[in-house]
N, C-alpha and C positions, 0 to 999 in steps of 0.2 A: 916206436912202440905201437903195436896192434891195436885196432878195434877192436874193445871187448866185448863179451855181449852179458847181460845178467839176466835173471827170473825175478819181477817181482809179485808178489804177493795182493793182490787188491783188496779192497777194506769188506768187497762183497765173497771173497773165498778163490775168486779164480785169478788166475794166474796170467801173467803175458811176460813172453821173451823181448828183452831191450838189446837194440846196439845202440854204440856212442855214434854220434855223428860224429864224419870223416874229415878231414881236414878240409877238402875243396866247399865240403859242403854247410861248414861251420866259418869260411872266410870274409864273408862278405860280410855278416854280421860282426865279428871281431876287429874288421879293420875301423867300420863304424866306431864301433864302442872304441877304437883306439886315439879315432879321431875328432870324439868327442872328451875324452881323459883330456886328450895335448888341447885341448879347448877350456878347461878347467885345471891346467896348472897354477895356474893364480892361486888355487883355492892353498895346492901343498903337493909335493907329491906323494905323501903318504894317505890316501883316504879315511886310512881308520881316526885319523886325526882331524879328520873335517867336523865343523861344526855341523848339529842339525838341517841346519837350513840349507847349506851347503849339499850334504846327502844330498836331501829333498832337490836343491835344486838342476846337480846332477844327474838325478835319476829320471825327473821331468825330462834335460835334455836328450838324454839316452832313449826316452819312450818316444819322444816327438821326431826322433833320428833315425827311428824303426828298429831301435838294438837292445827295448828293455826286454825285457820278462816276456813278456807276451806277445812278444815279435818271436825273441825265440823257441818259447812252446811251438808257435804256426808253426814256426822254418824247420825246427827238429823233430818233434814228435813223432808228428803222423808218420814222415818215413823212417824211423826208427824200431819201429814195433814191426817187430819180425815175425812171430809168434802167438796167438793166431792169425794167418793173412790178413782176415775178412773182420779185424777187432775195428771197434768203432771206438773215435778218439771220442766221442760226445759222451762215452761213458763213462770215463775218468772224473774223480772229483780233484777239486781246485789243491788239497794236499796231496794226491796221487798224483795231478801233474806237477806239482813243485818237486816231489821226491823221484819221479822219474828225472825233470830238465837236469838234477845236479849231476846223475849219473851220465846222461847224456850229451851234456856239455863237459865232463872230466871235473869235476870239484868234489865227485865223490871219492872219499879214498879209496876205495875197492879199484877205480876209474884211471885213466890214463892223466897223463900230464896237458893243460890246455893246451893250445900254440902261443906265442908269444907275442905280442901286439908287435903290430906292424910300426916299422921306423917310417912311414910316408911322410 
């Protein structure tokens, strides 16, 4: 499936063009994150079925592993924005970046399909 690219809309009027991060470039962080899942099998293998604390404490290890959230705004965003060259990510607020990472990482459905966590 292609790289897609979207327009979104910012809460201040203006506009910037998004691509998805690419496979090579979304890897390192996914294998993480998969490597930490197979680290928290214990818990089940269906997440949505984790208990609170459980979330929570997977999500801790995900961030201390460099694969939460905020690893990957760093690792996709900025090269993501295509449109305008010269946009500054510090203008973004904290629900413009969240609504850009889903598209950018594939969880949006307009968006491609993610890759599939690594068997390592």
């Amino acid at each position: 499936m292609p790289v897609l690219t979207k327009e979104f809309e910012l809460d201040d009027g203006s506009k910037i063009t998004v691509r998805q991060a690419g496979g090579l470039q979304k890897l390192k962080i996914e294998n993480i994150q998969a490597k930490v899942f197979r680290d928290h099998l214990h818990f089940g293998l269906d997440p949505t079925e984790w208990t609170q604390d459980q979330q929570r404490e997977f999500a801790d290890a995900m961030d201390e592993a460099g694969a939460g959230m905020g690893s990957q705004i760093e690792a996709w965003i900025p090269n993501c924005i295509i449109e305008p060259a010269d946009f500054d990510v510090e203008n973004l607020t904290s629900v413009e970046l969240r609504m850009i990472l889903g598209f950018v990482r594939g969880d949006d459905p307009e968006g491609a399909i993610p890759l599939e966590p690594s068997q390592e």
